[in-house]
LUMDREN-240851 format. One record per atom (N, C-alpha, C): residue number from 1; atom name; x, y, z negated. Coordinates in Angstrom, 3 decimals, padded with zeros to 6 digits. Example, Ala and Ser with C-alpha at 12.3 -4.5 7.8 and 13.67 -1.06 7.14 Angstrom:
<sites>
<site><num>1</num><atome>N</atome><xx>013.190</xx><yy>-005.690</yy><zz>-007.800</zz></site>
<site><num>1</num><atome>CA</atome><xx>012.300</xx><yy>-004.500</yy><zz>-007.800</zz></site>
<site><num>1</num><atome>C</atome><xx>013.200</xx><yy>-003.300</yy><zz>-007.800</zz></site>
<site><num>2</num><atome>N</atome><xx>012.850</xx><yy>-002.250</yy><zz>-007.080</zz></site>
<site><num>2</num><atome>CA</atome><xx>013.670</xx><yy>-001.060</yy><zz>-007.140</zz></site>
<site><num>2</num><atome>C</atome><xx>012.900</xx><yy>000.030</yy><zz>-007.870</zz></site>
</sites>
This chain:
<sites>
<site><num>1</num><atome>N</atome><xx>-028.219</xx><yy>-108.945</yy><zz>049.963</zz></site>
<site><num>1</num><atome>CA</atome><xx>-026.809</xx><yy>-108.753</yy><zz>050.168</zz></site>
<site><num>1</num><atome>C</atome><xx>-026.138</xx><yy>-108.551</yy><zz>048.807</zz></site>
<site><num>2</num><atome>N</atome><xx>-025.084</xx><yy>-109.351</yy><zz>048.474</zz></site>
<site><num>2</num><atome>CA</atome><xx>-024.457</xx><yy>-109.014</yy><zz>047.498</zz></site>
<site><num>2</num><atome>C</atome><xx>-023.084</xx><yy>-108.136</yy><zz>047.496</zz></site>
<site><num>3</num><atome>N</atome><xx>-023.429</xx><yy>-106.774</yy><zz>046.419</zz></site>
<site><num>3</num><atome>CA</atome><xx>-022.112</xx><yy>-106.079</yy><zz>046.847</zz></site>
<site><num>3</num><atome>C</atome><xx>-021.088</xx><yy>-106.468</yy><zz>046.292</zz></site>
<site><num>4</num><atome>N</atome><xx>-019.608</xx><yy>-105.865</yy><zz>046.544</zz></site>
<site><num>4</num><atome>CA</atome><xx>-018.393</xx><yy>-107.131</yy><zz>045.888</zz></site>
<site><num>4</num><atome>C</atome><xx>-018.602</xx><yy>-107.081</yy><zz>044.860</zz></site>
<site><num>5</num><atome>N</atome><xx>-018.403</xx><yy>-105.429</yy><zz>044.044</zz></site>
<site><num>5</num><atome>CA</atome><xx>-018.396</xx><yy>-105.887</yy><zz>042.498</zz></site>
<site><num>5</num><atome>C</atome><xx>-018.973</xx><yy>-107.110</yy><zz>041.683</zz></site>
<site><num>6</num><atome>N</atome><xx>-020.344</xx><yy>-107.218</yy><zz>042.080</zz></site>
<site><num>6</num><atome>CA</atome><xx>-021.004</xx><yy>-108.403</yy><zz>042.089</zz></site>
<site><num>6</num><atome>C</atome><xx>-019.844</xx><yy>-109.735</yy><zz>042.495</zz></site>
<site><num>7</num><atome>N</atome><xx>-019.639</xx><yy>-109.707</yy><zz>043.750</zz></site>
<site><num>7</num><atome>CA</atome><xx>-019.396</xx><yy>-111.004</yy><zz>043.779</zz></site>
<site><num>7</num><atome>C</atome><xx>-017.622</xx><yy>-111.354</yy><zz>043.163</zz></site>
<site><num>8</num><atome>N</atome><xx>-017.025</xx><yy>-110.136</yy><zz>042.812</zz></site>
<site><num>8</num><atome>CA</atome><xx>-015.740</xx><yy>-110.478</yy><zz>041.971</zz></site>
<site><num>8</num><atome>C</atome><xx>-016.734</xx><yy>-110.882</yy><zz>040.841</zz></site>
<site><num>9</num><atome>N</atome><xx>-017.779</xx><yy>-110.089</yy><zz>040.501</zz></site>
<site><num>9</num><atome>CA</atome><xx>-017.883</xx><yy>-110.790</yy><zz>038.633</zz></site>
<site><num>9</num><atome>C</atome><xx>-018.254</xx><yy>-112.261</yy><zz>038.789</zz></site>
<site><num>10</num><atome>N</atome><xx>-019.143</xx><yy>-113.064</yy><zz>039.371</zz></site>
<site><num>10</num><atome>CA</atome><xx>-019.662</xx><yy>-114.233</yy><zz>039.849</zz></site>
<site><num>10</num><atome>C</atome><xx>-018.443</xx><yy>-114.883</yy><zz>039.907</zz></site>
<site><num>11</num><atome>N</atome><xx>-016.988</xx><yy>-114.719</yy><zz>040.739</zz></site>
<site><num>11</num><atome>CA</atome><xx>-015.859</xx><yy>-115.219</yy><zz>040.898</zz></site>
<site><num>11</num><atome>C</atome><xx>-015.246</xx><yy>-115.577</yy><zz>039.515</zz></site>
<site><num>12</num><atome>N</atome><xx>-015.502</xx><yy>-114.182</yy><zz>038.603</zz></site>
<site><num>12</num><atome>CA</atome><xx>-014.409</xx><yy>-114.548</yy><zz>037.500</zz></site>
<site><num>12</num><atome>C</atome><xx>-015.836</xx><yy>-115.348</yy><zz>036.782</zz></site>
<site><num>13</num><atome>N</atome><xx>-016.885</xx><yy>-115.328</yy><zz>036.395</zz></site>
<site><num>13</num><atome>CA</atome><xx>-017.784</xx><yy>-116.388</yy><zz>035.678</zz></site>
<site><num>13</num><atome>C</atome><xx>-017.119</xx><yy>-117.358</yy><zz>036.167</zz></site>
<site><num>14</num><atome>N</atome><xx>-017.607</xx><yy>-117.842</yy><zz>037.382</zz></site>
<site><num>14</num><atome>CA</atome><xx>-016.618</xx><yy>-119.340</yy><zz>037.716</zz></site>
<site><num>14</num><atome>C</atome><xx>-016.013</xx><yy>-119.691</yy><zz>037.730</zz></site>
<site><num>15</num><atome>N</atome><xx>-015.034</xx><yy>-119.127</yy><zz>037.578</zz></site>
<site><num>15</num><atome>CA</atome><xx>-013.979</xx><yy>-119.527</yy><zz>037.151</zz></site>
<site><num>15</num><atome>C</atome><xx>-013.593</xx><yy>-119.487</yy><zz>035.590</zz></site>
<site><num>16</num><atome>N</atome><xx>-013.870</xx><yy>-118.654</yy><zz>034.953</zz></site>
<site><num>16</num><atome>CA</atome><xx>-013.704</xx><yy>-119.520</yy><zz>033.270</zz></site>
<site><num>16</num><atome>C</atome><xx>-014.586</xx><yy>-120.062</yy><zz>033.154</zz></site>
<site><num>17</num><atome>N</atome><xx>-015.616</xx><yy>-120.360</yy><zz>033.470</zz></site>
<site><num>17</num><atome>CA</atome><xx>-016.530</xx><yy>-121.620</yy><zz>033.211</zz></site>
<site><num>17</num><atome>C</atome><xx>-015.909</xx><yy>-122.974</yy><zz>033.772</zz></site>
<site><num>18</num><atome>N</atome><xx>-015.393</xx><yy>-122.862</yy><zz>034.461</zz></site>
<site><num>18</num><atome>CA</atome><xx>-014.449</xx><yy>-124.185</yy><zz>035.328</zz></site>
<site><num>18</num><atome>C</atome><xx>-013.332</xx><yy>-124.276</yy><zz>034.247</zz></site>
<site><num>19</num><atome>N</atome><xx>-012.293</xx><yy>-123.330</yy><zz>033.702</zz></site>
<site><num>19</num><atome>CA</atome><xx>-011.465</xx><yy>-123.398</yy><zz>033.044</zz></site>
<site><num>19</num><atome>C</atome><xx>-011.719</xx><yy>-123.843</yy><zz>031.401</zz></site>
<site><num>20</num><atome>N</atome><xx>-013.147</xx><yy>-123.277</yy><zz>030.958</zz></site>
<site><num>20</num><atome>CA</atome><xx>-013.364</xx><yy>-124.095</yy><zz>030.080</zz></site>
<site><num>20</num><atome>C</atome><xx>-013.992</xx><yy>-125.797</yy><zz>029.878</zz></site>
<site><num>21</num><atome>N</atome><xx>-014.778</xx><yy>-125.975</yy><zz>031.243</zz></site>
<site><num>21</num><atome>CA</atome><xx>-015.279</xx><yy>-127.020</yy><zz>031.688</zz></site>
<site><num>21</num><atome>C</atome><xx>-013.812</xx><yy>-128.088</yy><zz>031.620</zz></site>
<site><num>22</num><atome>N</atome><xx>-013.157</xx><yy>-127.565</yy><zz>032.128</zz></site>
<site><num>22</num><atome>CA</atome><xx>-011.915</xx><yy>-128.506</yy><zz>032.512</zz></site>
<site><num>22</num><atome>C</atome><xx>-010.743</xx><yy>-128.975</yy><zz>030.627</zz></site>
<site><num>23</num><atome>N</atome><xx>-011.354</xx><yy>-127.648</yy><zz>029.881</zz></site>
<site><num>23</num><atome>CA</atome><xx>-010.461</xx><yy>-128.281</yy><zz>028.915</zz></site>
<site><num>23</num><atome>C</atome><xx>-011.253</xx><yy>-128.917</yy><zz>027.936</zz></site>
<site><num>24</num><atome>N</atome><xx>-012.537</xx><yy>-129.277</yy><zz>028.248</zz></site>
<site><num>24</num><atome>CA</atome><xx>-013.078</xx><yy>-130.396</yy><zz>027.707</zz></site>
<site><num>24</num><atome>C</atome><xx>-012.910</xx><yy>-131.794</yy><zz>027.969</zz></site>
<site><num>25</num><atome>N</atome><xx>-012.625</xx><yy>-131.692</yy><zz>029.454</zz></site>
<site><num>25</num><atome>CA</atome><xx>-013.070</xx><yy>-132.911</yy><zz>029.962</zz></site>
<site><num>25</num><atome>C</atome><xx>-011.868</xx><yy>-133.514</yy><zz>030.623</zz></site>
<site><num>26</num><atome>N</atome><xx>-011.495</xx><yy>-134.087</yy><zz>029.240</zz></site>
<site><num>26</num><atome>CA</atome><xx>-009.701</xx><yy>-134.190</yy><zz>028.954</zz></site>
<site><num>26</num><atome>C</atome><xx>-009.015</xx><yy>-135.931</yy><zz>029.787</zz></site>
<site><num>27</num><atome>N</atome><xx>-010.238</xx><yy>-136.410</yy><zz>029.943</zz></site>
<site><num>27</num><atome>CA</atome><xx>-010.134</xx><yy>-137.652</yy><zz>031.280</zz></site>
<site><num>27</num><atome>C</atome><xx>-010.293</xx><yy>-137.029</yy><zz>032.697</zz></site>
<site><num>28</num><atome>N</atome><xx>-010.685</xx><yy>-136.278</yy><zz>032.865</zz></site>
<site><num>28</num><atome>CA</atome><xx>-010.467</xx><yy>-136.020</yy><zz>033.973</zz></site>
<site><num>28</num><atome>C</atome><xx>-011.833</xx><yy>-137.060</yy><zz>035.199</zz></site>
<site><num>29</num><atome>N</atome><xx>-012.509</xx><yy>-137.095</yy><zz>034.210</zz></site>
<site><num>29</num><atome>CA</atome><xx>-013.782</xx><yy>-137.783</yy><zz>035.017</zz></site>
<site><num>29</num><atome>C</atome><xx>-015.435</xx><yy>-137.069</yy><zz>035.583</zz></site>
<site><num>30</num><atome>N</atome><xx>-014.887</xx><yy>-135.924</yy><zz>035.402</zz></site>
<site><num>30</num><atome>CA</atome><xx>-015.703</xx><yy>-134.952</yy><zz>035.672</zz></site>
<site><num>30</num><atome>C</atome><xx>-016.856</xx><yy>-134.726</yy><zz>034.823</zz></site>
<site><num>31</num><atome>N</atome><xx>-016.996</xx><yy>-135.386</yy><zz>033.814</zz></site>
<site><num>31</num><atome>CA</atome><xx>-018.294</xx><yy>-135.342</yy><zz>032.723</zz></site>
<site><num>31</num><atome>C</atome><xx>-017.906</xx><yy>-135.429</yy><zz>031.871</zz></site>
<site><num>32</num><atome>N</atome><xx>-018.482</xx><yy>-134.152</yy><zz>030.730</zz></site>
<site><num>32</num><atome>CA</atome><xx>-018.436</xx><yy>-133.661</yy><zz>029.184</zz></site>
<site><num>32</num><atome>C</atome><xx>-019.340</xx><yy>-134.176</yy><zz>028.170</zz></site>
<site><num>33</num><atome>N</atome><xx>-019.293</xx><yy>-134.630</yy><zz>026.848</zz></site>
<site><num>33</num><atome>CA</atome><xx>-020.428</xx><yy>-134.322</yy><zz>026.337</zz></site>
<site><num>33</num><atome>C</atome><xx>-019.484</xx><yy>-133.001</yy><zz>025.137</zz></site>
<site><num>34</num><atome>N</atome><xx>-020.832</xx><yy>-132.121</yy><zz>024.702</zz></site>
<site><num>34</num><atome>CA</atome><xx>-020.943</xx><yy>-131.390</yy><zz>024.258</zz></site>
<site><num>34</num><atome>C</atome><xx>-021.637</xx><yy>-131.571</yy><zz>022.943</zz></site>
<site><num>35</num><atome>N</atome><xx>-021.089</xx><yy>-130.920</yy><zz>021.332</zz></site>
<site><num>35</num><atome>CA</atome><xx>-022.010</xx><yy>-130.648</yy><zz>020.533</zz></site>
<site><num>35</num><atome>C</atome><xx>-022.547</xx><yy>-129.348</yy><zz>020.415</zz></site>
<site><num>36</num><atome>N</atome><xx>-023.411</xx><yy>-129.337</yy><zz>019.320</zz></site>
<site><num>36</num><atome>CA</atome><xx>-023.942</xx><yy>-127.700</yy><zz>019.635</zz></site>
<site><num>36</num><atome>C</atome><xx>-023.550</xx><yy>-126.830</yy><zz>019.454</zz></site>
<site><num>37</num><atome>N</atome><xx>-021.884</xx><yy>-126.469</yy><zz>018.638</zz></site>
<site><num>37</num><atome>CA</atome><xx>-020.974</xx><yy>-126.319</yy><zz>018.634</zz></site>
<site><num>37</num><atome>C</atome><xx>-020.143</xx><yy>-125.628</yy><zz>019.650</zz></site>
<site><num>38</num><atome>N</atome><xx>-019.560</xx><yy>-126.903</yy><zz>020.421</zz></site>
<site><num>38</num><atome>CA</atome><xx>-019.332</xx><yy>-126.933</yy><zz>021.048</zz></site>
<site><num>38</num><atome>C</atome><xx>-019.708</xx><yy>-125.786</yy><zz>022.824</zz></site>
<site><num>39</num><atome>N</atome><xx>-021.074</xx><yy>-125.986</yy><zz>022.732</zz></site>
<site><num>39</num><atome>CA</atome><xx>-022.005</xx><yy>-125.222</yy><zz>024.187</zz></site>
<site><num>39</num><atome>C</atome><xx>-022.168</xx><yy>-124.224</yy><zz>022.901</zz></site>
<site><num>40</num><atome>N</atome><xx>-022.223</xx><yy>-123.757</yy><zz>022.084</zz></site>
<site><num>40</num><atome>CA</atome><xx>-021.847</xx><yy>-122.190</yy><zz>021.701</zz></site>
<site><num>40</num><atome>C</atome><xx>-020.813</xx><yy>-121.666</yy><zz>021.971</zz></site>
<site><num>41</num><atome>N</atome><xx>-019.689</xx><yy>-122.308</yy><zz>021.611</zz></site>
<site><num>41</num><atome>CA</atome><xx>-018.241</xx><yy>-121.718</yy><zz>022.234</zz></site>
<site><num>41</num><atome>C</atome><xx>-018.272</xx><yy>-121.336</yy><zz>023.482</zz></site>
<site><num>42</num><atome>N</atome><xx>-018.596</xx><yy>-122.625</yy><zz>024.262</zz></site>
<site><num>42</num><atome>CA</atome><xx>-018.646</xx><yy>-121.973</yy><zz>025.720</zz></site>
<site><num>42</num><atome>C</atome><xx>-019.038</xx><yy>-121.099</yy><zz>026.122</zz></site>
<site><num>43</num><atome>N</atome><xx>-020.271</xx><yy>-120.635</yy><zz>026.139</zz></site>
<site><num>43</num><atome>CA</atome><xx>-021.472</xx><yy>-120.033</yy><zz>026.475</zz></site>
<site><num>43</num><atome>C</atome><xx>-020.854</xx><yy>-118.502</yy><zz>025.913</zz></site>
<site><num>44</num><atome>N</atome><xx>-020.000</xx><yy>-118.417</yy><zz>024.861</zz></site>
<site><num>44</num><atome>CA</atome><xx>-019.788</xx><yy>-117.234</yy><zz>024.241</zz></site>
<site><num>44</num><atome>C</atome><xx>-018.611</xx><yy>-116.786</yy><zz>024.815</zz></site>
<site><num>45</num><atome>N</atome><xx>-017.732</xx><yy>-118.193</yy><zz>025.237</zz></site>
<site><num>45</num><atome>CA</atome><xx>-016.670</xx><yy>-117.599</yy><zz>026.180</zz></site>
<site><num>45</num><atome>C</atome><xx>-016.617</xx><yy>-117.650</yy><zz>027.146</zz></site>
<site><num>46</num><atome>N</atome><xx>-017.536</xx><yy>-117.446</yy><zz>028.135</zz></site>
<site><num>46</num><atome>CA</atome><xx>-017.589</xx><yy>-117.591</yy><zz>029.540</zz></site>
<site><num>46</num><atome>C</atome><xx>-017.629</xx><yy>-116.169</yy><zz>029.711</zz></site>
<site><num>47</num><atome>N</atome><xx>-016.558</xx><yy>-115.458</yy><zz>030.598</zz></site>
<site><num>47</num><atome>CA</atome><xx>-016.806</xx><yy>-114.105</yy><zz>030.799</zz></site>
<site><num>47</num><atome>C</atome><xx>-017.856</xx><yy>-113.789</yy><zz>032.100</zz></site>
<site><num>48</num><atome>N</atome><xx>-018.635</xx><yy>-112.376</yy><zz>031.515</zz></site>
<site><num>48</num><atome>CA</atome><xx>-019.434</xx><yy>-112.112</yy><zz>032.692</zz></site>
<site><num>48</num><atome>C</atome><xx>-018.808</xx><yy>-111.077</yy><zz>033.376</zz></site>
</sites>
């Protein structure tokens, strides 16, 4: 069973991971590429 706190934090991960996902992927074709760079930024700004 997951308690909410849990599942608000899971909510907000997914959602800036979607929000950063999305300002990569500036066609709008659902696929990124990434440098290594790049998946550091993310990864560092994805809130938990």
């Amino acid at each position: 069973m997951v308690r909410l706190d849990e599942f608000i934090s899971i909510c907000i991960f997914v959602q800036s991971a979607r929000n950063l996902y999305s300002s990569f992927d500036t066609t709008k074709q659902g696929k990124v590429t990434l440098d290594f760079n790049q998946f550091v930024y993310c990864t560092a700004n994805c809130r938990i």
